[in-house]
C-alpha positions as CSV (number, residue, x, y, z in Angstrom):
1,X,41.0,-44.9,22.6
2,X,42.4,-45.1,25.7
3,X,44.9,-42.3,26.8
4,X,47.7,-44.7,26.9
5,X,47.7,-45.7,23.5
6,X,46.9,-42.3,22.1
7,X,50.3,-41.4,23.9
8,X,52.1,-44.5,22.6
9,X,50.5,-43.2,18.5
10,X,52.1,-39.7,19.5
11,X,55.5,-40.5,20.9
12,X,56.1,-42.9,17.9
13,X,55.0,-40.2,15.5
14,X,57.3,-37.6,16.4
15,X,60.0,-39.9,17.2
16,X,59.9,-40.7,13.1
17,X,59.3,-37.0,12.5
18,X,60.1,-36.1,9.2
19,X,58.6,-39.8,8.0
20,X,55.7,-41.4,8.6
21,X,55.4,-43.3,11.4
22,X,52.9,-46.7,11.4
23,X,52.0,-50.0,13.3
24,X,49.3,-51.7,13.9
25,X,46.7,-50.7,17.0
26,X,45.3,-54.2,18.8
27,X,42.0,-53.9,19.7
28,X,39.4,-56.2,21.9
29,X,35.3,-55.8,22.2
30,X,36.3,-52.7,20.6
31,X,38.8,-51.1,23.0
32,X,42.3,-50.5,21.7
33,X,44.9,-52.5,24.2
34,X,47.7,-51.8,22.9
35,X,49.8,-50.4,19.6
36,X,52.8,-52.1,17.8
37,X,55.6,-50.2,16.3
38,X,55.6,-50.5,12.9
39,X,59.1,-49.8,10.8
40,X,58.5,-47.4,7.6
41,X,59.9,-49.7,5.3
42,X,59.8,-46.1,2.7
43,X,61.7,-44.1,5.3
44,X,59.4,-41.2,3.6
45,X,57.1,-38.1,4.4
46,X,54.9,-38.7,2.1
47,X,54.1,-42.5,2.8
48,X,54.6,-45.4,4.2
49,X,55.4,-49.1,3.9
50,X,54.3,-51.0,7.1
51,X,56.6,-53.5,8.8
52,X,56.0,-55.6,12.2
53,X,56.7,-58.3,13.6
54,X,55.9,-61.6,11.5
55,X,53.8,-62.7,14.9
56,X,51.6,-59.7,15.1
57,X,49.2,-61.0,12.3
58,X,48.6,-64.8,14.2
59,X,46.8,-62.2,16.6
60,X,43.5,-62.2,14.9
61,X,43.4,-66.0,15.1
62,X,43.1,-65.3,19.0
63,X,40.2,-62.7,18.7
64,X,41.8,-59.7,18.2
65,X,41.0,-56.8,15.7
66,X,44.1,-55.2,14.5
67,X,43.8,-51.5,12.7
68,X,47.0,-50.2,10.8
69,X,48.3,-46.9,12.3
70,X,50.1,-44.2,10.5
71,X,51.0,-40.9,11.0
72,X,50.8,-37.2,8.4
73,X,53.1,-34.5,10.0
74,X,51.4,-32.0,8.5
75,X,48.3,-32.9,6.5
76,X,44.5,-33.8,8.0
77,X,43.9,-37.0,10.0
78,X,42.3,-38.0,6.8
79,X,43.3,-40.5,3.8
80,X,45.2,-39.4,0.9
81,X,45.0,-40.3,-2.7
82,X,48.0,-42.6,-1.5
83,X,46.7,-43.5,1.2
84,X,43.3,-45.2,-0.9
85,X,45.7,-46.6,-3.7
86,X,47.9,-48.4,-1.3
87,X,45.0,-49.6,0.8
88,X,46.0,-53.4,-0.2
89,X,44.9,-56.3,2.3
90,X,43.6,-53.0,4.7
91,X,40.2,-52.4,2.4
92,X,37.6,-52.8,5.3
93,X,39.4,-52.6,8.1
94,X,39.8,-49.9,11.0
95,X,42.5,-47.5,9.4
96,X,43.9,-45.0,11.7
97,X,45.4,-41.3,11.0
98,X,47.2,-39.1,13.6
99,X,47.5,-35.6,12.2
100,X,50.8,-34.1,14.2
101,X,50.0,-30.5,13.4
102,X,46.7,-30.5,14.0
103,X,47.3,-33.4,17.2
104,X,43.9,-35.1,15.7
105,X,43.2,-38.9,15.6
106,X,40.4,-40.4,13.5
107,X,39.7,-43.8,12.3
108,X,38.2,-44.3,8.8
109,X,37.3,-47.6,6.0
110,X,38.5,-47.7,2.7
111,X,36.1,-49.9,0.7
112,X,36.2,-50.0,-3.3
113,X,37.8,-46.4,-3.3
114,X,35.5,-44.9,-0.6
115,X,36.3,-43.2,2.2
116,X,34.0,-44.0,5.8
117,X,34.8,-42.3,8.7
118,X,34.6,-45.1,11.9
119,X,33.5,-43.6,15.5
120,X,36.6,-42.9,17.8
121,X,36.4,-42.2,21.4
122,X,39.7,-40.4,22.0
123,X,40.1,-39.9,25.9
124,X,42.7,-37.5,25.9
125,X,41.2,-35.4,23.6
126,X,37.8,-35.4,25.3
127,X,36.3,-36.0,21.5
């Protein structure tokens, strides 16, 4: 994750502070390139409904991986029960968590109910 876009997850993030913030993270070969600010459709603490631009889903028909993004002010960098009921058209896909309190980014899968944790290189964290 390169340092750029781990700054762009945290500005966003506190700039929706008390809600939720989420986008979508646009990844190549594996690197993130760049993050889209999402809209919380919810407008809540506790969740989120992802909006973005109609556009940014024609990216995957030009070889791009895209990863939803969303923030917890308070709670782990980990999915909730809410988190794994609302997985919707996500199950499979890179699904990214920024913890504010604990300033932690991880990457997981949600597949049939379970919860995989992906490998994430996060530069400005050193982890």
């Amino acid at each position: 994750m390169p340092a750029g876009v781990r700054a762009d997850l945290v500005a966003h993030s506190q700039a929706e502070s008390p809600n939720e913030a989420c986008g979508i993270v646009v990844f190549r070969d594996g690197t993130a390139e760049r993050y889209i600010h999402g809209r919380n459709a919810a407008a809540s603490p506790y969740r989120y409904e992802l909006e973005v631009p109609p556009d940014t889903w024609f990216l995957e028909d030009e070889g791009y991986e895209l990863a939803v993004f969303h923030s917890h002010l308070s709670s782990p960098a980990r999915p909730s029960r809410t988190d794994v009921e609302n997985i919707g058209l996500w199950e499979g896909k890179p699904y990214l968590i920024l913890s504010l309190r604990l300033d932690e980014l991880k990457a997981w899968t949600i597949t049939a109910g379970a919860i995989s944790e992906l490998p994430l290189t996060d530069a400005a964290a050193g982890r």
